[in-house]
PDB file of N, CA, C, O and CB in Angstrom:
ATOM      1  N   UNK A   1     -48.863  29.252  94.766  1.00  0.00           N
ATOM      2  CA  UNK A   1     -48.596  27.922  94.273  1.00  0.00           C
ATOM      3  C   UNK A   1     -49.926  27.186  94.125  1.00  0.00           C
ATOM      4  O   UNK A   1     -50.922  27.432  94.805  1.00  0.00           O
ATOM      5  CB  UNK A   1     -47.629  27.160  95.219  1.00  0.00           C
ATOM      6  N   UNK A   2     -49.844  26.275  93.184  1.00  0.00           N
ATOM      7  CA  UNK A   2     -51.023  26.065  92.629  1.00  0.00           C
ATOM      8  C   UNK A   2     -51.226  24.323  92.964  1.00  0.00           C
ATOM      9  O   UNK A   2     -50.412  23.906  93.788  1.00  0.00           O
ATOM     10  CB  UNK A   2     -50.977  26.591  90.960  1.00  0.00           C
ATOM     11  N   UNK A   3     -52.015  23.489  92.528  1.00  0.00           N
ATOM     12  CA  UNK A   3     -51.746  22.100  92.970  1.00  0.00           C
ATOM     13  C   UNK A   3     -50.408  21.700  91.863  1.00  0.00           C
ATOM     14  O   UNK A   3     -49.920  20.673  92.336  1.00  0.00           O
ATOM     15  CB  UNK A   3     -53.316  21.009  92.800  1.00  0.00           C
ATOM     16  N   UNK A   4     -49.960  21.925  91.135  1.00  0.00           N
ATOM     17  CA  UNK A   4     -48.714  21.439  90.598  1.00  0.00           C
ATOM     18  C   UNK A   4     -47.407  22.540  90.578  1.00  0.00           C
ATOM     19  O   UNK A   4     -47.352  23.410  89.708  1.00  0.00           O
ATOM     20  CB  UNK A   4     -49.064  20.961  89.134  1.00  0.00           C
ATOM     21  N   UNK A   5     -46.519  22.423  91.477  1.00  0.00           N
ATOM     22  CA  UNK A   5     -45.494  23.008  91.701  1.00  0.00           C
ATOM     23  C   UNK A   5     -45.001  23.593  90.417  1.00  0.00           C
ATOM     24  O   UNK A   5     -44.988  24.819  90.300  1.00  0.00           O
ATOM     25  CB  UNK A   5     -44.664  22.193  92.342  1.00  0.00           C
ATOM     26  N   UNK A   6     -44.548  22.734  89.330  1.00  0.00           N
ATOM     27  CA  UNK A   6     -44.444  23.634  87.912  1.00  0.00           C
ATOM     28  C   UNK A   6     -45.167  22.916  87.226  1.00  0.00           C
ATOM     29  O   UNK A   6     -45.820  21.933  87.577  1.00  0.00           O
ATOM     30  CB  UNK A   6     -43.041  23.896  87.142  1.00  0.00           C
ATOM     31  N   UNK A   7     -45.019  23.629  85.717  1.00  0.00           N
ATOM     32  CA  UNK A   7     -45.624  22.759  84.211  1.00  0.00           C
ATOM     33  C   UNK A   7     -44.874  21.799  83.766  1.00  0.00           C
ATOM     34  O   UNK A   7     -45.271  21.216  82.757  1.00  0.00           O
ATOM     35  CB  UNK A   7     -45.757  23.599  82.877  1.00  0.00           C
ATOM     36  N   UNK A   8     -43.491  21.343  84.442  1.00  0.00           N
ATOM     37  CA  UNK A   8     -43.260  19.726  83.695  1.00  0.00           C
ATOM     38  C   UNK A   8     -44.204  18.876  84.569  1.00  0.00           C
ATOM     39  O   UNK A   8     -44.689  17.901  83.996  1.00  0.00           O
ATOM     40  CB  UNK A   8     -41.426  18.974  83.800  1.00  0.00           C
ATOM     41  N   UNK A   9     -44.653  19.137  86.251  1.00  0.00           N
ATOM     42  CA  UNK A   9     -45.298  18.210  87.153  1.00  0.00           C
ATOM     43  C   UNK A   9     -46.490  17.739  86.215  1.00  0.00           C
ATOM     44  O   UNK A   9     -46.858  16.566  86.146  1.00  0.00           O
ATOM     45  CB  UNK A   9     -45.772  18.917  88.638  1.00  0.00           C
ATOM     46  N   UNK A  10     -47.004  18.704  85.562  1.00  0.00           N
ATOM     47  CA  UNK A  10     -48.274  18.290  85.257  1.00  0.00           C
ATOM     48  C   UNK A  10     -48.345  17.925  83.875  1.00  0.00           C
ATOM     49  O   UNK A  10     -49.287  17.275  83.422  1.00  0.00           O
ATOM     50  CB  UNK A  10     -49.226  19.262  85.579  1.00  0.00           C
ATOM     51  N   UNK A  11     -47.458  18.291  83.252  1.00  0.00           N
ATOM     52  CA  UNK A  11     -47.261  17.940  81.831  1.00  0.00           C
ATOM     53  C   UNK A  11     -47.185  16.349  81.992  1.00  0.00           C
ATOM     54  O   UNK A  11     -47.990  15.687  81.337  1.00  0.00           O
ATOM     55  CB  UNK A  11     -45.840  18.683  81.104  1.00  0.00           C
ATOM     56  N   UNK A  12     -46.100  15.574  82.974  1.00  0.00           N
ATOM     57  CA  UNK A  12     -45.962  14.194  83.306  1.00  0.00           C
ATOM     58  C   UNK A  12     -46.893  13.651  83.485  1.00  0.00           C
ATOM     59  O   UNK A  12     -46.974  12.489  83.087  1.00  0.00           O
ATOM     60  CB  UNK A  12     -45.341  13.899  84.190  1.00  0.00           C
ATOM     61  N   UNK A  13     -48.335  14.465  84.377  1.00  0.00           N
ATOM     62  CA  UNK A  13     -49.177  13.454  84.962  1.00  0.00           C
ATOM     63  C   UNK A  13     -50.275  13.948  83.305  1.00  0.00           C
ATOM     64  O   UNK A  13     -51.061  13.001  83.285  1.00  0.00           O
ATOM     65  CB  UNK A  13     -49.871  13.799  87.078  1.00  0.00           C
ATOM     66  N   UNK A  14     -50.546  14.601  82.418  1.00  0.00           N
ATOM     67  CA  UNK A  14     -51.168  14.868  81.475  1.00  0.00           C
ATOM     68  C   UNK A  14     -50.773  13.648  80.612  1.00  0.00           C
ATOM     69  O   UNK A  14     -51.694  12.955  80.182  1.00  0.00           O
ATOM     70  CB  UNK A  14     -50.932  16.208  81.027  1.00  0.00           C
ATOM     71  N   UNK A  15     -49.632  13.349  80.346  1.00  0.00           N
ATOM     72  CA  UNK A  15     -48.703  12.412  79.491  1.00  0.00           C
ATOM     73  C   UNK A  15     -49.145  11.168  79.939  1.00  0.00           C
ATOM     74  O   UNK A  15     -49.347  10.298  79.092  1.00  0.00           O
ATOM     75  CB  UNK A  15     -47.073  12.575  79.678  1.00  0.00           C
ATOM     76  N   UNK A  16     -49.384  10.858  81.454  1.00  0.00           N
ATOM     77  CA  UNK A  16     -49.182   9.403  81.937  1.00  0.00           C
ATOM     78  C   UNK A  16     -50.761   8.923  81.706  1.00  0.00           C
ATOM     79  O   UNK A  16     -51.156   7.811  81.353  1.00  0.00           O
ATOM     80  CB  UNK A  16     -48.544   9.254  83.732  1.00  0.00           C
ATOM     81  N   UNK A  17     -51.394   9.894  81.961  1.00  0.00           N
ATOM     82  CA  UNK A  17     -52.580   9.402  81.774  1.00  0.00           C
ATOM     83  C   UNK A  17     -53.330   9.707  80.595  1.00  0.00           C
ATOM     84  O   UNK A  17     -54.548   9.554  80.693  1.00  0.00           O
ATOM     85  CB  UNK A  17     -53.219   9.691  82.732  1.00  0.00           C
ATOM     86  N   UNK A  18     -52.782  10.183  79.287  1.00  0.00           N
ATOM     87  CA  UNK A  18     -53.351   9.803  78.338  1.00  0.00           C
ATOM     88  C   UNK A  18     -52.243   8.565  77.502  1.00  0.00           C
ATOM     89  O   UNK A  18     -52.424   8.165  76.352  1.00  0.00           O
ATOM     90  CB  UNK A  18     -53.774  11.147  77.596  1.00  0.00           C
ATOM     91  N   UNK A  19     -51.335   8.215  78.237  1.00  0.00           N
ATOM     92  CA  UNK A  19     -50.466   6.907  77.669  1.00  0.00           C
ATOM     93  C   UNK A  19     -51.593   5.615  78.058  1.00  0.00           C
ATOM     94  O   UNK A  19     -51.778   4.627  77.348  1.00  0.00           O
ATOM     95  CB  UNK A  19     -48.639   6.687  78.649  1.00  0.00           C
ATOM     96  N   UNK A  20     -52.098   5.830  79.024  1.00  0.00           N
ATOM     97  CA  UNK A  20     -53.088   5.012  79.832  1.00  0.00           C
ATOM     98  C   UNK A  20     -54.165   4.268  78.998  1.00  0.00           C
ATOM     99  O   UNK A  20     -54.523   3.108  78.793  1.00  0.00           O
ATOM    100  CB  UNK A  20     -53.815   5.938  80.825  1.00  0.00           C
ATOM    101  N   UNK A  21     -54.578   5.822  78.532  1.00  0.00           N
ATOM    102  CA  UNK A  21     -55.864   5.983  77.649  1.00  0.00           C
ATOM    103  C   UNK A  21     -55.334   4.982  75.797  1.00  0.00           C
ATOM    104  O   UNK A  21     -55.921   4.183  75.068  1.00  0.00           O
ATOM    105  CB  UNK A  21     -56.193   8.276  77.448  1.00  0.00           C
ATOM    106  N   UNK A  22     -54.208   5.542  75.780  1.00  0.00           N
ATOM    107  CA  UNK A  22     -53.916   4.688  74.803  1.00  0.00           C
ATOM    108  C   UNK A  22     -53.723   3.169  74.527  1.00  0.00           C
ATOM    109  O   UNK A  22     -54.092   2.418  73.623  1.00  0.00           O
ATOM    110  CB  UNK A  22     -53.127   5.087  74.561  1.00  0.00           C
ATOM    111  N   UNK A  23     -52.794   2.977  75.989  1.00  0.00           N
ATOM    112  CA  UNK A  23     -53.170   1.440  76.297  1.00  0.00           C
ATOM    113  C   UNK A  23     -53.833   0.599  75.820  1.00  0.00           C
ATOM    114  O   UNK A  23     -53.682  -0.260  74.952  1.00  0.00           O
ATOM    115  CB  UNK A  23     -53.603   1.246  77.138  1.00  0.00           C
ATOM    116  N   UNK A  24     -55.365   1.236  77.118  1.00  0.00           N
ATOM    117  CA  UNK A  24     -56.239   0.599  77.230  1.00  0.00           C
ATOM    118  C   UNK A  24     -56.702   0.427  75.877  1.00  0.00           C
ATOM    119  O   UNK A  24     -56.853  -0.733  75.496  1.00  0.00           O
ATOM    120  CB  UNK A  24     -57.000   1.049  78.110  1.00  0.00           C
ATOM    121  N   UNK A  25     -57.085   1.858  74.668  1.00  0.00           N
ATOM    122  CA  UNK A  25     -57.620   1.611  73.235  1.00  0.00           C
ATOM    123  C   UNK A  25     -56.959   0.529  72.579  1.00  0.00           C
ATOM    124  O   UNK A  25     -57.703  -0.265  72.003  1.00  0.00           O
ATOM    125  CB  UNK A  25     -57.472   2.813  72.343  1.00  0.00           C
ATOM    126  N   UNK A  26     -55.660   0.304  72.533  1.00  0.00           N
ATOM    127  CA  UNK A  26     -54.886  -0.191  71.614  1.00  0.00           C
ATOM    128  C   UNK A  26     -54.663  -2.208  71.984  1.00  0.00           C
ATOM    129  O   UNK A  26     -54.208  -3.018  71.177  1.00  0.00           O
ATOM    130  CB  UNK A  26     -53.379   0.905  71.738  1.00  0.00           C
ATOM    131  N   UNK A  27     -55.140  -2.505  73.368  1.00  0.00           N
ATOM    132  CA  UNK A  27     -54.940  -3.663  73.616  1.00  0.00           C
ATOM    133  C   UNK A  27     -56.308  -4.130  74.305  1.00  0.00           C
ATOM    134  O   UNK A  27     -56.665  -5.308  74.300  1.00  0.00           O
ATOM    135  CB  UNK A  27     -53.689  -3.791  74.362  1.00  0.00           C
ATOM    136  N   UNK A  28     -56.975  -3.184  74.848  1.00  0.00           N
ATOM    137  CA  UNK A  28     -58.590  -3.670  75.732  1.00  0.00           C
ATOM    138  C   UNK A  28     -57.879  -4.099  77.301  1.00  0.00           C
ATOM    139  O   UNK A  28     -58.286  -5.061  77.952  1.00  0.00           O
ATOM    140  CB  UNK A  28     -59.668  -5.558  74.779  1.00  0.00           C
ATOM    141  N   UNK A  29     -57.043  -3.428  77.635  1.00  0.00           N
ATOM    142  CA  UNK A  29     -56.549  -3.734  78.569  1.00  0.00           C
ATOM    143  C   UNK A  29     -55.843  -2.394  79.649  1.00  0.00           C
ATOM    144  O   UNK A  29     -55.017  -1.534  79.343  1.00  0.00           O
ATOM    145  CB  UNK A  29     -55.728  -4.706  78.003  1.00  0.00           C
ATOM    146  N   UNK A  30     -56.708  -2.699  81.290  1.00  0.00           N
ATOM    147  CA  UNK A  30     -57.493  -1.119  81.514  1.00  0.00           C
ATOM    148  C   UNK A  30     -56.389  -1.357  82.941  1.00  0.00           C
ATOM    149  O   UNK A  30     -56.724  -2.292  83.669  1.00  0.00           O
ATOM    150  CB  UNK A  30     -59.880  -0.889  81.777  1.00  0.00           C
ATOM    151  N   UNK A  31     -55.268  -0.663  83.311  1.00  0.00           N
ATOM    152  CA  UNK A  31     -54.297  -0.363  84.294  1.00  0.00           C
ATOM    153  C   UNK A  31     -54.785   0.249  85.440  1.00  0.00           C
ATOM    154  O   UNK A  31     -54.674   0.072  86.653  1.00  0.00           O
ATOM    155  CB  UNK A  31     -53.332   0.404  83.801  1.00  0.00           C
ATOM    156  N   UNK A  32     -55.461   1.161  84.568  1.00  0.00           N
ATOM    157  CA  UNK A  32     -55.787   2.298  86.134  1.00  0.00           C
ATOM    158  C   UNK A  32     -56.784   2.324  86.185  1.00  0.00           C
ATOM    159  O   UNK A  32     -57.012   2.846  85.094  1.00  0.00           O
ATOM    160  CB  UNK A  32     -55.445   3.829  86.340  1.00  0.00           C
ATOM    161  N   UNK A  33     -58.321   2.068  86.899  1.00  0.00           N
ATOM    162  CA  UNK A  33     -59.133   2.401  87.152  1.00  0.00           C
ATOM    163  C   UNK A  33     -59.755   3.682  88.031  1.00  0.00           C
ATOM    164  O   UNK A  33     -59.514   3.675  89.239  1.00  0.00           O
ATOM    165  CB  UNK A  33     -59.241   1.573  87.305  1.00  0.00           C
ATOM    166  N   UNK A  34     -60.268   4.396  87.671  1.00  0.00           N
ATOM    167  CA  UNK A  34     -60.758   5.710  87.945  1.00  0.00           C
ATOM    168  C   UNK A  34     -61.663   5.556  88.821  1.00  0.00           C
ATOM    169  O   UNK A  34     -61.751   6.143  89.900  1.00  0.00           O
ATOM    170  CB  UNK A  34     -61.242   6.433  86.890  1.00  0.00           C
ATOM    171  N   UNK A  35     -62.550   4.548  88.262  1.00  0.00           N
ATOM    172  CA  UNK A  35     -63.686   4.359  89.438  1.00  0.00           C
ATOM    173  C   UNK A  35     -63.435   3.671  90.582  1.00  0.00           C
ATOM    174  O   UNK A  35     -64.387   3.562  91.355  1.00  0.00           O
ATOM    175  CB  UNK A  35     -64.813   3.694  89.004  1.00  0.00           C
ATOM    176  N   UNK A  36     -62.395   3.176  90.892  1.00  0.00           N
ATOM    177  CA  UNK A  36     -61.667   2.132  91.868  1.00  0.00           C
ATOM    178  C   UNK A  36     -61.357   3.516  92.586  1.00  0.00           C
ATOM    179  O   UNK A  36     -62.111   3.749  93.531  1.00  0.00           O
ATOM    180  CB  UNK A  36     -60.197   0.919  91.259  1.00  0.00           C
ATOM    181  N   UNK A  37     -60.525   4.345  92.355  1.00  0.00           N
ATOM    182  CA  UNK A  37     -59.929   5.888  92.949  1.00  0.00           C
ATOM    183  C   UNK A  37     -61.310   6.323  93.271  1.00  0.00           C
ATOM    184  O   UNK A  37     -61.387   5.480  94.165  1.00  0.00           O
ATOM    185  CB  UNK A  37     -58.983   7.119  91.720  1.00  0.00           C
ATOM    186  N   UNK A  38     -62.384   6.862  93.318  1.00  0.00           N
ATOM    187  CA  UNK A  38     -63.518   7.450  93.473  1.00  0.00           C
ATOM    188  C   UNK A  38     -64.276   7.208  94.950  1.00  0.00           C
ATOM    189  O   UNK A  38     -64.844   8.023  95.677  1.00  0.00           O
ATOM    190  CB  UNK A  38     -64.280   7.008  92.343  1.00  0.00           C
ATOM    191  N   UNK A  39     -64.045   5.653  95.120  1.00  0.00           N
ATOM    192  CA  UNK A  39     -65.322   4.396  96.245  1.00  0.00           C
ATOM    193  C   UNK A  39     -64.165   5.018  97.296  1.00  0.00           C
ATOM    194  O   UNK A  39     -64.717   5.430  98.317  1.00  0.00           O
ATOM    195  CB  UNK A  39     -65.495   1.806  95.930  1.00  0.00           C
ATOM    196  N   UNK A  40     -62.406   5.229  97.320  1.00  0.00           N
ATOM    197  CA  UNK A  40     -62.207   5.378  98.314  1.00  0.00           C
ATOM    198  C   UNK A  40     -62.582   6.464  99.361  1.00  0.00           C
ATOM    199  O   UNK A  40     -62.181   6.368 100.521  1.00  0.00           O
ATOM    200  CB  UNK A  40     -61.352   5.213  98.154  1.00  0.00           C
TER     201      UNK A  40
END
């Protein structure tokens, strides 16, 4: 077993975070910060 139990787990988190990415392009407006996740 690998870090994602199957391919929908990761297909979801592939999906969520390029919905993210779109977001942010489409309005300038940034949800998730990456570098905020990093300092912890």
């Amino acid at each position: 077993m690998g870090t994602f139990p199957n391919d929908d787990s990761f297909l979801r988190l592939a999906v969520s975070i390029l919905m993210d990415i779109n977001e942010e392009w489409i309005t300038g407006t940034k949800y998730l910060n990456f570098d905020d996740l990093e300092e912890s």
